[in-house]
N, C-alpha and C positions, 0 to 999 in steps of 0.2 A: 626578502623572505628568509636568505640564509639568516641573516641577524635574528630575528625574530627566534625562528628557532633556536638560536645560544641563548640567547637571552629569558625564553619563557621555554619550557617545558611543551613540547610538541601535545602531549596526552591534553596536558591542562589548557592549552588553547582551543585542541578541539572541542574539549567538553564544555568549554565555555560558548566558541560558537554553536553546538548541538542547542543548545539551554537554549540562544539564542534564536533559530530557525524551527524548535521543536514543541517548545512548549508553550507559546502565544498560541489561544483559540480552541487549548485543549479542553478547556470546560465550555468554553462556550460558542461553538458549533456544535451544533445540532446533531441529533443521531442521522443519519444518512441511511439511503436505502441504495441497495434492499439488503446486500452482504453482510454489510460491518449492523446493521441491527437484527441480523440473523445470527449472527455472534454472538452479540450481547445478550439477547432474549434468551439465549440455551446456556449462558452461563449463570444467567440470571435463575433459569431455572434449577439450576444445578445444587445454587445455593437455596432456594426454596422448598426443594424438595428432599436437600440430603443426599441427592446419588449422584457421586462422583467418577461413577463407570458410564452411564447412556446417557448421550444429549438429544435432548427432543427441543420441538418449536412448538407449544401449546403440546396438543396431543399427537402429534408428530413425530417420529423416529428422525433423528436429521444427521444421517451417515453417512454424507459425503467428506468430511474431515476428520484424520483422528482426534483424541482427546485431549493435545496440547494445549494447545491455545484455549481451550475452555480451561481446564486446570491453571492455566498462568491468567486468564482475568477471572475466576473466582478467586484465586488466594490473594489477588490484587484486591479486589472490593473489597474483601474478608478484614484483610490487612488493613486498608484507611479506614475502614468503618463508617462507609458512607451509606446513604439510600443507595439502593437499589436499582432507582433510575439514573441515578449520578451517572455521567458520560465516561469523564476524564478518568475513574480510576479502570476503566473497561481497555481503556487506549495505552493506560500504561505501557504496559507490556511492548507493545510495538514502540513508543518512544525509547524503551530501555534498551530492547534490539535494535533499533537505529543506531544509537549512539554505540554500542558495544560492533558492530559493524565497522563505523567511521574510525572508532579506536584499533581495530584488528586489522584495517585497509593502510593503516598511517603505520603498525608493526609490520606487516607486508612487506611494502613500498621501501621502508628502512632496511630490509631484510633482503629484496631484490635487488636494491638501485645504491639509497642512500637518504639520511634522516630529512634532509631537503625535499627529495623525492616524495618521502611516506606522507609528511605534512602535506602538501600540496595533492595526493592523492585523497587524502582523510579529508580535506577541505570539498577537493570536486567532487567526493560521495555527497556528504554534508548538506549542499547545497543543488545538487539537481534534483528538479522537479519533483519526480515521480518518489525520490525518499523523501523528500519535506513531506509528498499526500500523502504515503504508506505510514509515515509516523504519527498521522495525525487520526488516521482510523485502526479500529479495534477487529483488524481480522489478523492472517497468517500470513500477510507477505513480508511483512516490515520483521517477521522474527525466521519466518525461513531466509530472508536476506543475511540475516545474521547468523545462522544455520550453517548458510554454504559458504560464506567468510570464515566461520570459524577451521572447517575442512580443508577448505583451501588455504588459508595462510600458515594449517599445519602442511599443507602436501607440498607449499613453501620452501618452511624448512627442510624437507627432508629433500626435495630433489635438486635445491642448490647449496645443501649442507653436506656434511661426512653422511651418505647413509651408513645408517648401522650401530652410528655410535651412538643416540638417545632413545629412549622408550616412547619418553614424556610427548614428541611430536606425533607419531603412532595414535598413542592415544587419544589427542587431540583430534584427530585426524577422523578415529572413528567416532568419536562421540560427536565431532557436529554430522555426521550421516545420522547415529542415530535420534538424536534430535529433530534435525529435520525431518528425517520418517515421522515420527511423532507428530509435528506441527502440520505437515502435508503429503505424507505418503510418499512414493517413490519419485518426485520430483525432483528433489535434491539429486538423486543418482543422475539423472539426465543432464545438468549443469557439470558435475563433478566425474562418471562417467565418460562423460564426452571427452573432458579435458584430458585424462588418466591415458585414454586409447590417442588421442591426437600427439601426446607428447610421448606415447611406443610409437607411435608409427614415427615419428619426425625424425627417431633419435636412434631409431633400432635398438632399442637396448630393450630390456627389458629386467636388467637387473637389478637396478636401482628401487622394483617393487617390489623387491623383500624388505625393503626398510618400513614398510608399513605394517609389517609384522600381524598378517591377517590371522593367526592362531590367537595372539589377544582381542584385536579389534572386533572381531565377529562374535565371539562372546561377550561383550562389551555389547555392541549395539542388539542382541539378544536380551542383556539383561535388563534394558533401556524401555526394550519393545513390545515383548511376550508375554509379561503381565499381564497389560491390560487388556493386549489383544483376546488371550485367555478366557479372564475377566466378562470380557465382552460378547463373551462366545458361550457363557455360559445360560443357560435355562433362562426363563420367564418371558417365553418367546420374541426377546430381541436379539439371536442372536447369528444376525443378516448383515453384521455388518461391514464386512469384508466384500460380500457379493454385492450389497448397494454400492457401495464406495465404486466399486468395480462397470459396474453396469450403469448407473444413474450417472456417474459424474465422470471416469476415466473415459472409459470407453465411446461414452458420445463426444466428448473432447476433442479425440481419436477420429473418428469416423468422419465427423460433422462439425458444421461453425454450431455447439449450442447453445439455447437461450438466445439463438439472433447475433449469435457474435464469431460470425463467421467473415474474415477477410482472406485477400488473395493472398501469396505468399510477396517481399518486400511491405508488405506494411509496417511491419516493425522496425521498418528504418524509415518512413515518413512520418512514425508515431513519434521516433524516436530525437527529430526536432524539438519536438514538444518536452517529454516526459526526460530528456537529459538536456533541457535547457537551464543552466544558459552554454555549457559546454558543450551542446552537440556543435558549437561554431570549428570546433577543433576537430572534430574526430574524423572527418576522410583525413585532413592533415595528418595527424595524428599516424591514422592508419597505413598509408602509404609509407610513413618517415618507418613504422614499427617494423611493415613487411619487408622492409629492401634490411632492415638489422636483424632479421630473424631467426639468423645463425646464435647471436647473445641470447644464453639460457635463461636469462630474468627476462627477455622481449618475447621469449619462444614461449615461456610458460603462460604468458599473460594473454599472447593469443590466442592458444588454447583454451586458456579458459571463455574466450569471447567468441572466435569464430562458429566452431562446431557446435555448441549449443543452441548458437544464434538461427544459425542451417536450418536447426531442425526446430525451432519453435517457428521458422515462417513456415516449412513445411508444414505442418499440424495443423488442420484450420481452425481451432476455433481461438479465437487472439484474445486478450485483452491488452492494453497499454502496459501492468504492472507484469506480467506474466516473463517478462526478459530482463525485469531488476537483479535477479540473480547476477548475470553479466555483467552489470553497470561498474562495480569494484573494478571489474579487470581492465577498462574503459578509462576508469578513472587512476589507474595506476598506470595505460599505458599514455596515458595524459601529463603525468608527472613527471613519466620519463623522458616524455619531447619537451617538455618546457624544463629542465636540465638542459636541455640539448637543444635551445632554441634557436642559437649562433653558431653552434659545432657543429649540428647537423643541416648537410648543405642540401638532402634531401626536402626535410621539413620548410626550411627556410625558402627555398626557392619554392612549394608551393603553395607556400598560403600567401605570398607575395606577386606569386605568377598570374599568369590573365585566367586560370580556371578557378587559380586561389578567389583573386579578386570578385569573378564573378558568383561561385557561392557564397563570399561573404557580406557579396551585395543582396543575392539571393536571402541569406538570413535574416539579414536588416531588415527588410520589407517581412520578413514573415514576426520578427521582433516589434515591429511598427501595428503592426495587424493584432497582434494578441494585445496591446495598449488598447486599441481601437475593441476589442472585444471584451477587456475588462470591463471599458467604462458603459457599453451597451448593457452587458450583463449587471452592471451593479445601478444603472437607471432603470432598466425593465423590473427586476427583482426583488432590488432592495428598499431598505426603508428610509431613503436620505441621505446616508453618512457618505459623502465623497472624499475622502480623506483618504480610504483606502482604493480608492479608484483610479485618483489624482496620484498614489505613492505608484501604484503598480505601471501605470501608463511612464511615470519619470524615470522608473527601474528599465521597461522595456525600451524607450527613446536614448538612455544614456548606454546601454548596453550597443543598440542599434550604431551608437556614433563612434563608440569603442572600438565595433570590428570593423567600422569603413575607414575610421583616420590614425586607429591608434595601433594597430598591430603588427601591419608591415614594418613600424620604426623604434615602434617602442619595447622596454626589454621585457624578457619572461617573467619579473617581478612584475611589474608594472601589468602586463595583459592578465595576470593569474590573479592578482588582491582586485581588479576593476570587473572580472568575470565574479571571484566571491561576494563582492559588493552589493553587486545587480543581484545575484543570488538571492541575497539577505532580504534588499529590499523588496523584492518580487515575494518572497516567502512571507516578512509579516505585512506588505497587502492583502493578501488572502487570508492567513490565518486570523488574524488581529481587525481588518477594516473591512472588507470584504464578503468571507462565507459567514461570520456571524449577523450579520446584517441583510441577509437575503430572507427578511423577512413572507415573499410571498411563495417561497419554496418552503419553509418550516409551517406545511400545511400541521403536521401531527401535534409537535410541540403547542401550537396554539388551541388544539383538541385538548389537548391534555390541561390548559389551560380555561378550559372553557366548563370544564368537567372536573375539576380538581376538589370538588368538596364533595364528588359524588360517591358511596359505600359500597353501592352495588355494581357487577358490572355494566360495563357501557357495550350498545349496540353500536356497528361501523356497515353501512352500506352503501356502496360505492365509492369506497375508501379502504382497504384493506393492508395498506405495505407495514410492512414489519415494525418500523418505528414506531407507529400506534400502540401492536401491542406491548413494545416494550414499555415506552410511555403509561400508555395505560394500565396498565395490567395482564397475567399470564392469562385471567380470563374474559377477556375481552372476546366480545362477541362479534365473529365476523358473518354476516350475512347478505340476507337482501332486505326491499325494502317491507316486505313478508313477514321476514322473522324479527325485523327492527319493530313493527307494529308488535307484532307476538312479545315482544318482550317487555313494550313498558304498558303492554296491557295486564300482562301478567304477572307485572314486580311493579309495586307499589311507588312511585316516584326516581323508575329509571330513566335514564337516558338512553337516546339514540342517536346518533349522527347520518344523516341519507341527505341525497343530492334535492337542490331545494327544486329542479323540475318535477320530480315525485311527492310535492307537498300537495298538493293538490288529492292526488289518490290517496294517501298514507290520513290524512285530514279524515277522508270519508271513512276510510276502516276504523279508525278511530274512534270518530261519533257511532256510527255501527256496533262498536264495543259498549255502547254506553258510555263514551270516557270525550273527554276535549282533549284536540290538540294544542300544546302549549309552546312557541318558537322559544327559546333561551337565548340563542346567538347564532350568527350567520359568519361562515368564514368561506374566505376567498381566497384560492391562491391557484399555484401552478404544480403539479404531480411531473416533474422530472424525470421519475421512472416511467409514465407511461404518456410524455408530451401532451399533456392536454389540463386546460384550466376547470377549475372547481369549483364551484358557489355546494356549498355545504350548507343544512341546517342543525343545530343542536334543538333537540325538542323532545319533548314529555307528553303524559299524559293525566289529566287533573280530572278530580270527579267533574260532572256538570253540574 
């Protein structure tokens, strides 16, 4: 790995690997529900409409997020000049935040430890889980990850730098706060926050926080901020959206698991097998080798940034998987610094070789074995044939699985760190490239939109309604029942409707009752994801008699 780095430019590798794990499947994976085409639809409409202060969803006020990330995928679309249903230029944004993260983690890593280090950091971002799938969807986490990268590898420089003697890291410092403010609101502070108070307390000092130089910086994240906020506050009665944001989506957050995404506290260290695989194999290692050096100011900063955030997002009930990506950088930077330190430190070494070592990493293996076993259920129940990506992801998981049971005790930190980014890669373009595009009985919408594609007017959806529709379809897509789907291609001359084909029967009678024949178009079948349960769909019209 050291060679590697003399030889190719640390920046140019990762960007190369990025290309590599991030942009197979960006066009073709499907919109996803129900977030990331709650994004896209209100950017979508943003550009339809010309107002680039309020985002709405149809006729919806939708103010749980600031105006970031819609502003970064309308100038994205604008800029390729694609259709408007086009996926990949909606995603951009988060793939460009991904990579400008991996790039900021690899200058960290060089900046805490050493260029060795950074790379091998920049790589285990790169390749765990949970930022391959944030890169690949069009909401806020893949750019608030790059948010609090950017804050943090300035808070970097400056507490194991000269404080005092540059502006330029200050700066940095506060514009990814105010960035992230922008992208997701006061979430960033909790990550960065956290960190700032764990490393006063540890170090008793508190002098070193003059080098952040809060007289420029809070002017800066003002200038950032209060625009739009403004903006957004002014007349034509939308301007609620501070107390939505507040009441609709903090605060039940806060209070309660919402939307049904309520777990106990520790979940996000059994999530977190999963979503920082394939390196979650290292991280108790890891973490014990980091805690017994935690006196070294590059080990102290890095836990801080990991620990106390972590604390408090299991505390919080309402979880999701990506909700602790924030942390994953410091994760993967104190990752870089034990595999430095693979034979030096007699900590690390004796435990991931010891009998507790052993038996989590036999632990991992079977759970490595199981998500093979789960690929290939999920790409036979769902998809439409291709096993190619099924067959890759199960060989990524099995050779990964044989890695940590015969090859780690003996083999060196090169050698476990390029066979963990490996398995990475190849697990990443199984899914993106052979896999999610190919789960043909989940892209219920997309085949609507396909069914319906020469249609002018809009289209009725009843018992069907998740967001990709109407991006798909259109901002006026008509979501009802089976009521107002009669109502409507009785009422518009050669519309469509789409309703469950157990209600053909009744919709038939009102039909004739109209005067009008019912006319079937096409019948689609699949599986709704978001709300577990299978579909028989009709496409159907209404034709004189």
């Amino acid at each position: 790995m050291l060679k590697l780095t003399q030889a190719i430019n640390p920046y140019l590798l990762l960007t190369l690997l990025c290309a590599v794990l991030f942009l197979p499947g960006l066009a073709s994976i499907p919109p996803t529900d129900r977030d990331e085409s709650r994004f896209m639809q209100a950017s979508k409409q943003m550009l339809e409409s010309g107002d680039w202060v309020h985002m709405r969803f149809q006729d919806e006020p939708r103010n749980k997020k600031p105006v970031g990330i819609y502003w970064l995928q309308a100038t994205t679309v604008r800029v390729m000049g694609q259709a408007l249903t086009a996926t990949w230029p909606y995603r951009l944004p988060s793939v460009l935040a991904a990579w400008i993260a991996v790039l900021l983690v690899c200058r960290c890593g060089a900046r805490l430890f050493d260029s060795r280090a950074g790379l091998i950091a920049g790589a285990a971002l790169a390749t765990s889980f949970i930022v391959v799938v944030e890169a690949h969807i069009a909401k806020t986490d893949a750019t608030l990850l790059a948010a609090t990268v950017i804050a943090m590898t300035m808070l970097a420089e400056i507490y194991v730098g000269a404080p005092g003697k540059q502006l330029w890291p200050a700066l940095g410092f506060w514009f990814g706060i105010g960035f992230g403010i922008l992208i997701k609101g006061p979430v960033i502070l909790l990550a960065v926050g956290a960190a700032l108070t764990a490393l006063c307390i540890a170090d008793r000092n508190l002098r070193w926080l003059k080098a952040l130089r809060v007289e420029f910086g809070l002017p800066l994240v003002l200038v950032m901020d209060l625009p739009w906020l403004i903006a957004v506050s002014g007349g034509n009665g939308q301007n609620n959206f501070v107390s939505d944001a507040v009441t609709q989506d903090l605060l039940p957050k806060l209070i309660g698991g919402q939307e049904s995404h309520g777990a106990l506290p520790g979940s996000y260290i059994l999530a977190g097998l999963l979503t920082a695989w394939p390196w979650s194999v290292l991280a108790p290692f890891v973490l014990v080798a980091a805690w017994k050096q935690r006196t070294v100011p590059a080990v102290r900063f890095c836990l801080a940034w990991l620990i106390p955030a972590w604390i408090v997002f299991e505390i919080v009930p309402t979880k999701l998987p990506h909700y602790t990506m924030p942390l994953y950088p410091a994760l993967a930077l104190l990752i870089a610094w034990a595999a430095t330190q693979w034979r030096d430190s007699g900590v690390f070494a004796r435990w991931i070789g010891g009998g507790l070592g052993v038996a989590y990493r036999t632990l991992w293996a079977c759970i490595a074995v199981g998500l093979a076993v789960g690929l290939s259920v999920v790409n036979h129940r769902y998809g439409d044939g291709a096993a190619w990506g099924a067959v890759l992801g199960a060989t990524a998981c099995v050779l990964a699985a044989l890695l940590v049971l015969f090859g780690f005790a003996r083999g060196t930190a090169a050698s476990a760190v390029a066979g963990l980014v490996a398995v990475g890669v190849l697990l990443s373009l199984s899914l993106t490239s052979g896999i999610l595009p190919h789960l043909s009985q989940l892209a219920i919408s997309p085949r609507i939109a396909a069914a319906t594609e020469s249609q002018h007017t809009p289209v009725a959806l009843a018992g069907f309604h998740e967001p990709s529709a109407v991006f798909l379809l259109g901002t006026e897509t008509l979501l009802t029942d089976t009521g107002g789907a009669v109502a409507h291609i009785l009422a518009t001359p050669g519309a469509l409707a789409v309703v469950p084909e157990e209600t053909l029967e009744t919709v038939r009678a009102a039909v004739a009752a109209g005067g009008r024949t019912l006319t079937q178009r096409d019948e689609i079948v699949g599986y709704n994801y978001s709300r577990g349960q299978w579909l028989r769909l009709a496409v159907i019209t209404a034709v004189p008699q």
